[in-house]
Structure formats: C-alpha cells, structure tokens
C-alpha positions as a printed NumPy array, in Angstrom:
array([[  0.   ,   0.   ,   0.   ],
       [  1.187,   3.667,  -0.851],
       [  1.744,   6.06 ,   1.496],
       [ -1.229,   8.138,   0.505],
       [ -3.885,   5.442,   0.603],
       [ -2.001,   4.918,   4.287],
       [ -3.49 ,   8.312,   5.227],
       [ -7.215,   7.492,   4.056],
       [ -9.352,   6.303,   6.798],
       [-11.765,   3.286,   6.064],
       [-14.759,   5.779,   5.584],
       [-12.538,   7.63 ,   2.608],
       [-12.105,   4.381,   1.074],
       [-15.121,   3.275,   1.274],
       [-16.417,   6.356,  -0.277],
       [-13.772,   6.287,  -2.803],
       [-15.668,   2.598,  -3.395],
       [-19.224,   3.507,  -3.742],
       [-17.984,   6.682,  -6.415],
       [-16.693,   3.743,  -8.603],
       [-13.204,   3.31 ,  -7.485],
       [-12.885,  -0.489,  -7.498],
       [ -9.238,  -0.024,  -6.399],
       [-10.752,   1.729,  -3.148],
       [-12.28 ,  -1.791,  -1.848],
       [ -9.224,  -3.732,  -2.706],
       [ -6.807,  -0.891,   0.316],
       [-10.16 ,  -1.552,   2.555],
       [ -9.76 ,  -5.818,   2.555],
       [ -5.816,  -4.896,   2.351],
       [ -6.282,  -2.896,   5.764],
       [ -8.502,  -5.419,   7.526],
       [ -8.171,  -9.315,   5.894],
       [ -5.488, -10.771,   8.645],
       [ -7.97 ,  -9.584,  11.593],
       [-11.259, -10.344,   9.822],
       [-10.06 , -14.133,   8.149],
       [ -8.124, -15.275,  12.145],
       [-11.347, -14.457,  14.119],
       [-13.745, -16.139,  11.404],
       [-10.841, -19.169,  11.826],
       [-10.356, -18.925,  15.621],
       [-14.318, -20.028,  15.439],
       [-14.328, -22.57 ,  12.725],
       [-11.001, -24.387,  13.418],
       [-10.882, -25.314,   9.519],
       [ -8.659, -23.32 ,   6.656],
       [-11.129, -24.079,   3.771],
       [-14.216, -23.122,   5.987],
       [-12.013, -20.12 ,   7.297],
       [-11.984, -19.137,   3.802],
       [-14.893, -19.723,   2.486],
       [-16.883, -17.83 ,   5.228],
       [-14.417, -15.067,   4.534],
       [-14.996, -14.603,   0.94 ],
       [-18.535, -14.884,   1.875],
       [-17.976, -11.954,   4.539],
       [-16.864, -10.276,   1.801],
       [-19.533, -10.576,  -0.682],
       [-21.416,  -9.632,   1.929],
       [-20.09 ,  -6.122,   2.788],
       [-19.316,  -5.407,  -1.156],
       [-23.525,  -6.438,  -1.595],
       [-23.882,  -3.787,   1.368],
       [-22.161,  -1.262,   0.046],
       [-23.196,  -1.25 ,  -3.153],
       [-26.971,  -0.79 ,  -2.091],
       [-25.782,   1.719,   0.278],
       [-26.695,  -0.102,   3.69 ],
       [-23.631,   0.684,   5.064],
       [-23.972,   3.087,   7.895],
       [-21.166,   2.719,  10.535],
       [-18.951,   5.41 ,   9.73 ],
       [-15.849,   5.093,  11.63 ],
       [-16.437,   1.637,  12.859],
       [-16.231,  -0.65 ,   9.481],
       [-14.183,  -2.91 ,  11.711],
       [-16.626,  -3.8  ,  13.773],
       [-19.37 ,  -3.957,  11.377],
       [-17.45 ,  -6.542,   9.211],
       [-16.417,  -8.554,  12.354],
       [-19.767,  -8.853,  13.071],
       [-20.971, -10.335,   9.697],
       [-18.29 , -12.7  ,   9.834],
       [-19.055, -13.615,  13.135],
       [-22.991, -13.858,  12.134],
       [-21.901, -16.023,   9.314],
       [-20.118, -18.482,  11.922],
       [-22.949, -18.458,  14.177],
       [-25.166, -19.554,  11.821],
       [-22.439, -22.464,  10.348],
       [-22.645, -23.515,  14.006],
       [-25.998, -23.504,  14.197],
       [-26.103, -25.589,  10.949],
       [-23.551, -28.225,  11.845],
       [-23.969, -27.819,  15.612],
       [-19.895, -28.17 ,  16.054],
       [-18.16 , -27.162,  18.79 ],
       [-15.654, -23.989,  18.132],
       [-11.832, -24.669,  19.651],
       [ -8.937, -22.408,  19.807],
       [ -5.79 , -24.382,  18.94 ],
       [ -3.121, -24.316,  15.871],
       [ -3.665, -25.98 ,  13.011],
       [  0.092, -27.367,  11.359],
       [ -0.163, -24.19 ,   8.946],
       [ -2.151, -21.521,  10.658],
       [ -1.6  , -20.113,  14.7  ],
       [ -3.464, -17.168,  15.73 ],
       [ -0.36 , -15.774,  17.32 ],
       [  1.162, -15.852,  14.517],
       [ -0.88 , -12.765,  13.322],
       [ -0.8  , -10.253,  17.085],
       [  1.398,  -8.04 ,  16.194],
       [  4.598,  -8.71 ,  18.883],
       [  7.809,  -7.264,  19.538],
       [ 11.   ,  -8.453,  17.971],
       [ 12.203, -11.459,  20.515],
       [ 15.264, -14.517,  20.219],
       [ 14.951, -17.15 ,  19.636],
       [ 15.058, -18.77 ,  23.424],
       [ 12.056, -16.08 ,  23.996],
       [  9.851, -17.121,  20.699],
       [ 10.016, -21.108,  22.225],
       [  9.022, -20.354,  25.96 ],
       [  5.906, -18.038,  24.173],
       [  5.047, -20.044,  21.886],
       [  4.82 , -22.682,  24.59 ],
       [  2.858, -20.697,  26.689],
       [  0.413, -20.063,  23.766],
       [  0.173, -23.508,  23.705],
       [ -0.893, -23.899,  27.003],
       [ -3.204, -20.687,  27.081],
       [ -5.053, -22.214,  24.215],
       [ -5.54 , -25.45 ,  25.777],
       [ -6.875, -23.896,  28.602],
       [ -8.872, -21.552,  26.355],
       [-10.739, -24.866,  24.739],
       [-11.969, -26.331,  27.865],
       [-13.961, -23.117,  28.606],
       [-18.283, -23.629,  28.056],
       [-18.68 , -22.156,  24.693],
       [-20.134, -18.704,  25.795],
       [-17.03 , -17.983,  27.916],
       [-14.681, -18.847,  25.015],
       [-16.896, -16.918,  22.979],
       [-15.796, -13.851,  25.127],
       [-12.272, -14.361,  25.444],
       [-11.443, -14.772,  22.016],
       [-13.845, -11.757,  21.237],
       [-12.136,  -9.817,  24.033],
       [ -8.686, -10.703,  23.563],
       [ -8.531, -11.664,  19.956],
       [-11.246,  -8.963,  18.22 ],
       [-10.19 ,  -6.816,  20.243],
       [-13.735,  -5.403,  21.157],
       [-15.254,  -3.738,  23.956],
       [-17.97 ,  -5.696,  26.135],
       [-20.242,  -2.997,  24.666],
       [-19.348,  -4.55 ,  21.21 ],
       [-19.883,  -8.078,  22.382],
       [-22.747,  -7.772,  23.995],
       [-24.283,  -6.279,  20.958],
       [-22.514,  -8.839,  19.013],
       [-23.868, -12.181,  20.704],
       [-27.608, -10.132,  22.096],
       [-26.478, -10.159,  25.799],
       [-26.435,  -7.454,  28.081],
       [-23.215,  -5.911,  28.574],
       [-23.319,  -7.611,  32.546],
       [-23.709, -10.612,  31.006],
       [-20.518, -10.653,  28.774],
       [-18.71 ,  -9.147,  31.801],
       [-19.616, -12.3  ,  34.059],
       [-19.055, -14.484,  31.298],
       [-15.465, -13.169,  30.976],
       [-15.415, -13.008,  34.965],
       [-16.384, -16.96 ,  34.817],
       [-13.831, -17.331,  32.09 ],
       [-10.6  , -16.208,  33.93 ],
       [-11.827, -17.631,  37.009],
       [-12.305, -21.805,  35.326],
       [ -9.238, -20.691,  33.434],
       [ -7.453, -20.275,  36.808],
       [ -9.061, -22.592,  38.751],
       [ -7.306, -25.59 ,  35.726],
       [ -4.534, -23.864,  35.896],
       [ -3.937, -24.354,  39.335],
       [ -5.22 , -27.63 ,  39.112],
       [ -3.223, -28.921,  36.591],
       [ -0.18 , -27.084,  37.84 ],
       [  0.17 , -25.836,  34.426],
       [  3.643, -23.449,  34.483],
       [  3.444, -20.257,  32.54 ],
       [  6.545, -18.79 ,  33.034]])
C-alpha cells in the first residue's frame, strides 16, 4: 500500500468505493483481511471453511455497500467482524460443532498479534505458553470462550460483544469473569507453568 492510501481512513475508502473506485475496496480488505479471516478461523477451526466464510464476509459487505446499507462510519471494523461472526454463528448452528482455539500445522493465531521483535530462546518459551493458554482456552463452556477470544482476539469492547452475541453488557462481563476464574481454577489444578 502507498503512502497516501495509508493516510485514508476506512470511511474515505469506502467512499472512494461507492464513487466507482474499485481499487478503493481492494486498500479496505488490504487494511482489515489478517484480523477479519483469524477471528472467522479462531471459530471454525478449519482453513477451507475459514476461507470460504471469509470470501462470503466479503460478498457480503461489497452487496452492502453497493446498495448503500452501510452506515457505521468510523467503525467498518466492527461492522465486518460482526458479519463474519454472524456467518459463523449460523455455520454452528447448521452443523452444531463445537468452536476450539488451537493451531492448526499451517495456521496459529499468534502468529498474526502483532509482537515485539524477541530470540529465539524467547519465541520457544511463548510459543509454549500459547500452547498452554489455548488449551486452557478450549476447555472453557462455549459462551465464555466466545468472550475471550472476542475480548482478547477482536479486540472489542464488552459494549461490542454484547451487541454482538444479544447479551447485556453484565452478562458478557460475568461471562469473561467466569472465564478467567475456570481458566485459573485448571490452571492451578493442573499445575500448568506459565513462566
């Protein structure tokens, strides 16, 4: 990306989209596709799924746009992340499968977070750790790993998710409340070392 289209924000692009600039769209799925395709895989657990539900995400918002339902300005984040997670929801509720946060052998979610530049002795013992975290992570009920990774992964406010999964915002908080306290509680069960 160019330094210019660096200094657009998603609602110039976006407007630069609907005025015909095809190019516009292409900066806007540039910006956004690592964020938007890990947290549509973090629920599925499968890279063709992953992607299909992604380019269907995406079909999705260009439909949108194009009839000129879009009406988020400033938060297209969001508003995508929600369609894709809409569009996992109801794969779930098709298949009835049980989401699970682990690696696959070519895809780890911390691959993606942006982290600081670490050795190599470093990379092992957090990668490890991520390893553990994860495990952990799984054997949460579904609503409370729902949470976490929407928390902690998405990035979104407990506003967000409670709008997101139709909870009230006390709700999300005491299902992330639950979360960290099961996730301690096998933690200290298990003995499971972090550091």
């Amino acid at each position: 990306m160019n330094k210019d289209v660096l200094m657009l924000s998603d609602q110039d692009l976006i407007d630069q989209y609907i005025n015909g600039n095809e190019k516009s769209f292409e900066y806007l799925l540039e910006r956004h596709k690592d964020k938007i395709y890990t947290s549509i895989y973090l629920f599925v657990k499968d890279d063709e799924l992953a992607e299909d539900i992604f380019q269907d995400v995406f079909i999705k918002i260009i439909k949108s746009l194009k009839k000129g339902k879009y009406n988020h300005q400033g938060k297209f984040l969001q508003w995508a992340m929600r369609i894709s997670y809409n569009m996992c929801v109801d794969h779930f509720r098709k298949s009835k499968r049980r989401t699970q946060v682990s690696p696959s052998e070519t895809f780890d979610i911390f691959d993606v977070l942006e982290s600081k530049e670490l050795n190599k002795e470093q990379s092992i013992i957090k990668s490890q750790i991520h390893q553990k975290l994860r495990k952990v992570v799984d054997r949460l009920p579904e609503e409370q790993r729902e949470v976490v990774i929407l928390r902690h992964y998405a990035d979104m406010s407990f506003k967000e998710i409670s709008e997101l999964t139709n909870v009230s915002i006390n709700t999300a908080l005491g299902r992330m409340r639950y979360a960290l306290i099961n996730m301690r509680k096998v933690i200290d069960e298990e003995r499971i070392q972090l550091v």
